[in-house]
C-alpha positions in Angstrom: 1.4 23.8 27.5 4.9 23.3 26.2 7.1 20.7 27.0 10.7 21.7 27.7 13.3 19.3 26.4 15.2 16.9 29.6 18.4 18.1 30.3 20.2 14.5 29.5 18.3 14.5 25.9 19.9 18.1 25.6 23.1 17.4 26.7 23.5 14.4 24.4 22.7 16.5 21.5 25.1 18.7 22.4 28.1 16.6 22.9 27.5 14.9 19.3 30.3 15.6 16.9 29.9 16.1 13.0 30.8 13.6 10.8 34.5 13.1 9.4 33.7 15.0 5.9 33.6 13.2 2.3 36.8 14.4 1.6 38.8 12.9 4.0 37.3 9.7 3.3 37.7 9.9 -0.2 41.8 11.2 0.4 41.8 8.2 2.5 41.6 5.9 -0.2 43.7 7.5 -2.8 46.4 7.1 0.2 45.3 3.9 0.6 46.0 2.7 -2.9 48.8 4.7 -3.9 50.3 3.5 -0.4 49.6 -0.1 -1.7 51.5 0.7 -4.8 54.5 2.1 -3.2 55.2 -0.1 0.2 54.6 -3.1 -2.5 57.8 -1.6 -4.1 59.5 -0.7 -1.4 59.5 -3.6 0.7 61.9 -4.9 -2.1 63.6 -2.8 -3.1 66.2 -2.8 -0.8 66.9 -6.7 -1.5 67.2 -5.7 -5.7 69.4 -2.6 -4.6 71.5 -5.2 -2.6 71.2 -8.4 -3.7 70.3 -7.9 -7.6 72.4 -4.9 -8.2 74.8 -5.1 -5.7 74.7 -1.7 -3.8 76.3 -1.2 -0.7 74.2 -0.1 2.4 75.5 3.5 2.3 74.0 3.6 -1.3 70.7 2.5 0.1 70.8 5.0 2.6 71.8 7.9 0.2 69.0 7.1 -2.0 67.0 6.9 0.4 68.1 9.9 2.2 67.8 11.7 -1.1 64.1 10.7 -2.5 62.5 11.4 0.9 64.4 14.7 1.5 63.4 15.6 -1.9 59.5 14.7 -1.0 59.6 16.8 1.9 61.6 19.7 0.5 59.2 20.1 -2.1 56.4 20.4 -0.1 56.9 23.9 0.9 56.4 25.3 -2.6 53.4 22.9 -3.3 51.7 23.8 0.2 52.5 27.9 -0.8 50.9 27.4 -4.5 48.2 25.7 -3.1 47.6 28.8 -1.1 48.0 31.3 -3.3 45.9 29.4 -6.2 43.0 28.8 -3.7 42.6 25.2 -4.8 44.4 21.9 -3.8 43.0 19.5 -6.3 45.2 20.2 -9.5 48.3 19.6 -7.4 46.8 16.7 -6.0 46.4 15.3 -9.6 49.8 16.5 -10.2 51.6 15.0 -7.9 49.9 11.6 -7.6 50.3 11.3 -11.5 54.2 11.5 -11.3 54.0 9.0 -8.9 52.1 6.5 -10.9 54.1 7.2 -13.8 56.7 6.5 -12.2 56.3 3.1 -11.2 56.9 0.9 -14.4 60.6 2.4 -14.1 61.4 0.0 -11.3 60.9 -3.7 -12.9 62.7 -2.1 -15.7 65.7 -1.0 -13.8 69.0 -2.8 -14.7 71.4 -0.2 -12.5 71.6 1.6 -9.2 70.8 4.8 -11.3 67.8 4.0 -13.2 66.3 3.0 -9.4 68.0 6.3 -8.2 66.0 8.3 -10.7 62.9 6.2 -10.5 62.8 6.8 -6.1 64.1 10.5 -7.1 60.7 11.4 -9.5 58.2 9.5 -7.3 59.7 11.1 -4.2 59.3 14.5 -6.5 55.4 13.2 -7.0 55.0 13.1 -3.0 56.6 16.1 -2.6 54.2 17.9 -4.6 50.8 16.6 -3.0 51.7 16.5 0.4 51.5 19.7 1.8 48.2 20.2 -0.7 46.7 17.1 0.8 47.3 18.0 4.6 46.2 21.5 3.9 42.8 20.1 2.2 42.8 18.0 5.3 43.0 20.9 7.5 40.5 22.9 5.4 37.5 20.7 5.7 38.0 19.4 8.9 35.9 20.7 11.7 38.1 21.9 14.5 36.6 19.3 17.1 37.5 16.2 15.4 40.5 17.6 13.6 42.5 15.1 14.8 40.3 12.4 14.3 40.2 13.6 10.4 44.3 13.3 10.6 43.9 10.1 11.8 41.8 8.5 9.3 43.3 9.9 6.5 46.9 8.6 8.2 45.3 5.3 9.0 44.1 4.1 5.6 47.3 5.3 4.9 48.5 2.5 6.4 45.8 -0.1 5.9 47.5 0.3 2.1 51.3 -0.1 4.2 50.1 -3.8 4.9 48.4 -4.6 2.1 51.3 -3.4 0.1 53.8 -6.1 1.6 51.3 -8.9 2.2 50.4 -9.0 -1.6 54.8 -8.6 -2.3 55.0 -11.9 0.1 51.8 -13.5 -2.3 53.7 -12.7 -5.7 57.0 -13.7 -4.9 55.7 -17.1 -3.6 52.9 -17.1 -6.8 55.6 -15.9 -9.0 59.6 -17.7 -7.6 61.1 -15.1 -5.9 61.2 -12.9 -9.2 61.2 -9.1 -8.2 61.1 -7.7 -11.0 58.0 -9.1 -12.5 56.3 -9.0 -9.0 56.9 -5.1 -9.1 54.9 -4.6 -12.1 52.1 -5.2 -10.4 52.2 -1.8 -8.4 51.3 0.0 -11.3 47.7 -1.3 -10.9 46.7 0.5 -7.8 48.9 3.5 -8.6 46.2 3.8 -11.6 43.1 3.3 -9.2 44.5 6.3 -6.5 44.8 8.4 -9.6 41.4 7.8 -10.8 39.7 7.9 -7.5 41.2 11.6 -7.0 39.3 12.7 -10.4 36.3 11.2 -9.7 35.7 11.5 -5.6 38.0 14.4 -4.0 35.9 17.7 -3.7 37.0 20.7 -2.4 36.0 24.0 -0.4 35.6 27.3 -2.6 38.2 29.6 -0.8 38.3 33.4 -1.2 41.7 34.2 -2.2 43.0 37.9 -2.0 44.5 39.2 -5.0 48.5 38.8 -4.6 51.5 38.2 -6.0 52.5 35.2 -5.5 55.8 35.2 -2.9 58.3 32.8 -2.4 57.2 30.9 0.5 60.5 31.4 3.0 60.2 35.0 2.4 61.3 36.5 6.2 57.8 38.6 6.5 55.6 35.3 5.9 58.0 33.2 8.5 57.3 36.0 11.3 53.6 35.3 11.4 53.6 32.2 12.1 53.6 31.8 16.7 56.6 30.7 18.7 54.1 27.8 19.1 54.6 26.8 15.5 58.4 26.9 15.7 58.6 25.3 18.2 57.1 22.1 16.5 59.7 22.7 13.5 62.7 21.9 16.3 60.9 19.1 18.1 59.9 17.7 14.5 63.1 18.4 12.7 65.3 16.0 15.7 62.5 13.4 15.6 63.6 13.1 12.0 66.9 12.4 12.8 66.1 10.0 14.9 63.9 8.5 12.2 65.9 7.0 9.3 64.4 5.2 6.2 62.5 1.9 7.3 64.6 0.4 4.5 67.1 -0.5 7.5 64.5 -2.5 8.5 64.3 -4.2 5.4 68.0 -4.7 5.4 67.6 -5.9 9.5 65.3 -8.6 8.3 67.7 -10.1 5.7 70.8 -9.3 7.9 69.1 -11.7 10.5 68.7 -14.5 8.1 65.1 -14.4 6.9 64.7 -15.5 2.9 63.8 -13.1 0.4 60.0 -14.1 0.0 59.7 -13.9 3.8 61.3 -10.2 4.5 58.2 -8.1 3.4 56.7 -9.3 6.4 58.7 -6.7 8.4 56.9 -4.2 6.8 53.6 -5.6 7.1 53.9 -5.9 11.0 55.3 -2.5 11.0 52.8 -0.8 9.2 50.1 -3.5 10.9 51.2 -1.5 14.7 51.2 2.2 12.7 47.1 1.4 11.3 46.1 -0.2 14.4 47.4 2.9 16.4 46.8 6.5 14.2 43.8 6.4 14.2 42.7 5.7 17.7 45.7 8.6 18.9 44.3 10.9 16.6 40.9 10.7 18.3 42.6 10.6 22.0 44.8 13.6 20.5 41.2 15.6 20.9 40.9 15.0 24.0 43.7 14.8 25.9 47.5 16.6 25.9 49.6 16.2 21.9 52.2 16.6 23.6 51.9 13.9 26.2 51.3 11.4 23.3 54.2 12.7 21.0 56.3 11.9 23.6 54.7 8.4 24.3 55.5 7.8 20.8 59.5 9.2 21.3 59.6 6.3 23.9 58.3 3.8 21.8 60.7 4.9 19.3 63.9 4.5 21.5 62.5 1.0 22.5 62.5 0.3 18.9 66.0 0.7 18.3 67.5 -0.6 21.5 65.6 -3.4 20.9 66.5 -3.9 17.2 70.2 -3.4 18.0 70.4 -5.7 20.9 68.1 -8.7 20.2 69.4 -10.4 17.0 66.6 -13.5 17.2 63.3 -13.2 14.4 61.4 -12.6 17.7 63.7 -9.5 18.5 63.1 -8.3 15.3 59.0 -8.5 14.6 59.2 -6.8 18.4 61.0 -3.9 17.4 59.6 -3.2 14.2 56.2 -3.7 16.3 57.5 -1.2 18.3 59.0 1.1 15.0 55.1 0.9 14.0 53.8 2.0 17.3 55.8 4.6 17.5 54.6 6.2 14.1 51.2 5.6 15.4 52.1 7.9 18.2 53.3 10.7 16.3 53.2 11.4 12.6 48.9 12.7 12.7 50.3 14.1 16.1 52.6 16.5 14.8 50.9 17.0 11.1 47.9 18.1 13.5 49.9 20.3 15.9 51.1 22.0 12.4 47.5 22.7 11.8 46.6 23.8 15.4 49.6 26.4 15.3 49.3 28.0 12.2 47.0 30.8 10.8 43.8 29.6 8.7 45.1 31.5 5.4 48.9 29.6 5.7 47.9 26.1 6.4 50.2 25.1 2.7 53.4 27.5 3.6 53.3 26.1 7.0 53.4 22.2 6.0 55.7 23.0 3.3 57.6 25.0 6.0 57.9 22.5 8.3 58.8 19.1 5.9 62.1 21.7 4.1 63.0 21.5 7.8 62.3 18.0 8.0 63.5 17.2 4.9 67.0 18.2 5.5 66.9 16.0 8.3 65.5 13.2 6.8 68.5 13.6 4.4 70.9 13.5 7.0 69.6 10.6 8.8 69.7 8.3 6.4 73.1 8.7 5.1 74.6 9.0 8.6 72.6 5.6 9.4 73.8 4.3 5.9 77.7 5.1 6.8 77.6 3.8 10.4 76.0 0.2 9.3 79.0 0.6 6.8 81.6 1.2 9.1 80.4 0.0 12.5 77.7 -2.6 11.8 73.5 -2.5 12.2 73.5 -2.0 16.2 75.5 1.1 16.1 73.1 2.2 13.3 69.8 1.7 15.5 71.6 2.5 18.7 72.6 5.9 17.1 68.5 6.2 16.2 67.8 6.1 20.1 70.0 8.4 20.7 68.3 11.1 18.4 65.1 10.0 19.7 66.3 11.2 23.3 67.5 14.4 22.2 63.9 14.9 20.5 61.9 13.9 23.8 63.7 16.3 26.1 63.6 19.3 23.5 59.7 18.2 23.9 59.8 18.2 27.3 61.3 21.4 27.7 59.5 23.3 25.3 56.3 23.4 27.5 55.3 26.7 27.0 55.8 26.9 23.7 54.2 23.6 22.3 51.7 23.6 25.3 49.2 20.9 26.2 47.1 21.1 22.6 
């Protein structure tokens, strides 16, 4: 006589999902350390730019503006090489190896430029693993836990966001409050994230039809990707504006009277709220509305900055850059993942490279307007500026229903 399996014991092994693939794990880490390397650097280097070198806030936010529009620019003809190539790793390699070159250039720099050209290079080395690296993301990923894969990757991301500062607060109390020696130490795990991608990052064989290789914006591969897609671009693209460089942050911190040893701690709470929260949305992201949660995360944005431009107490500020955190939490696996759901399987490179050009441009513009108005009209009109953005963002959202959908 057979015995027929009982409907719970079936139903259970049904509703298991697969396990997050070695992959991600193992591009988890390399963010992890190479994230270590670089918040490490950049939660000073705001104070050298300023108080060591004497730049002015605008030529913070032009720097700034520039490196991170140059990261995301470059993406689109790193994501469209990694598709036509058929393979991710090289790139990956590539890119993270400019990075880590990059980073003895900092304790050596003696002038704005030499830090200009170091951020510029490094931000070159971003550019060209990003779209790779979301696109390898995307192509191991089983389609039920995508989101969850996003997630993970994002949030040991992070985990290297607050190590990063917590170990710049240790040196410069370890070491007196000297920078430059303190940021020779971020060459160390820039070297481990390197190694870690030679020795644990596999990836999928993929068939590749024989091609030409095409420039990327070329109108015919733009028209296949779905209304659906574009309409990510615009919400994406005014999110960005809304979303200058967290080097204001920095700046905040100092601005409101805490001592140089003490201000990386705004960038460990920050990215402390952003790891706590990535993760956890990415896996509510599969089941429940994107779109609901990318506009949660608008809201926490525009809390941020009303809260960081009126509140001038150390309270004030560890609440709003709580809330910064949050906010990124909310929404940067949310819309790397709505890229992926709206996007055919054979463009997943073009379409994040597509999308971060857009968001590059952006990213450019945001930080030099917020740069010019802390110039001109002080640090509230700066964050207050970065709410408004943020509201222009949430009702494009809002009214793109049809085209962004409930995925």
């Amino acid at each position: 006589m057979s015995i027929k399996p009982s409907a719970p014991l079936a139903s259970a092994s049904v509703s298991l999902s697969p396990a997050i693939p070695r992959a991600v794990w193992a591009l988890g880490w390399v963010s992890l350390f190479m994230d270590l390397s670089s918040e490490l650097t950049h939660s000073l280097l705001p104070l050298f730019l300023v108080g060591t070198l004497g730049a002015s806030a605008l030529t913070v936010g032009v720097i700034e503006g520039v490196a991170e529009a140059t990261a995301l620019m470059i993406k689109i003809f790193s994501g469209a090489i990694s598709d036509f190539i058929g393979r991710r790793k090289g790139l990956l390699l590539l890119g993270y190896g400019l990075a880590a070159l990059t980073k003895p250039l900092f304790p050596l720099a003696t002038s704005v430029e030499t830090v200009f050209t170091a951020r510029f290079l490094d931000r070159i080395g971003k550019g060209i693993r990003g779209a790779p690296r979301d696109a390898l993301v995307a192509d191991v990923a089983p389609p039920q836990i995508r989101g969850a894969c996003f997630g993970l990757r994002q949030s040991m991301d992070t985990v290297g966001a607050v190590l990063g500062p917590l170990l710049a607060v240790l040196l410069m109390w370890l070491l007196a409050s000297n920078i430059q020696l303190v940021l020779w130490f971020a060459v160390i795990p820039a070297v481990i994230s390197v190694a870690l991608i030679v020795v644990g990052v596999d990836e999928p064989v993929r068939n590749v039809s024989a091609q030409r290789f095409r420039s990327p914006i070329h109108w015919r591969v733009l028209q296949s990707f779905p209304a659906a897609y574009w309409g990510v671009v615009v919400v994406g693209a005014v999110f960005t504006l809304a979303r200058f460089s967290e080097a204001f942050l920095v700046l905040r911190a100092q601005q409101l009277g805490l001592s140089m040893m003490w201000v990386p701690v705004v960038m460990v709470v920050m990215s402390l709220a952003y790891t706590l929260s990535a993760y956890p949305v990415g896996k509510l992201s599969d089941r429940m509305s994107r779109r609901t949660l990318l506009a949660i995360g608008l809201l926490l944005l525009i809390a941020a900055d009303l809260v960081l431009a009126r509140l001038s107490s150390v309270a004030g500020l560890l609440l709003g850059v709580t809330l910064w955190g949050l906010h990124m939490g909310f929404s940067q696996g949310i819309l790397t993942t709505l890229v992926a759901d709206t996007t055919p399987s054979t463009l997943k490179g073009t379409a994040f490279g597509v999308f971060n050009l857009v968001s590059g441009v952006c990213m450019l513009l945001a930080s030099v307007i917020a740069g010019w108005l802390w110039e001109v009209y002080g640090s509230a009109m700066t964050f207050t500026a970065g709410a408004g953005f943020a509201v222009m963002a949430l009702l494009l959202l809002l009214g793109r229903r049809r085209q962004i959908g409930q995925g």
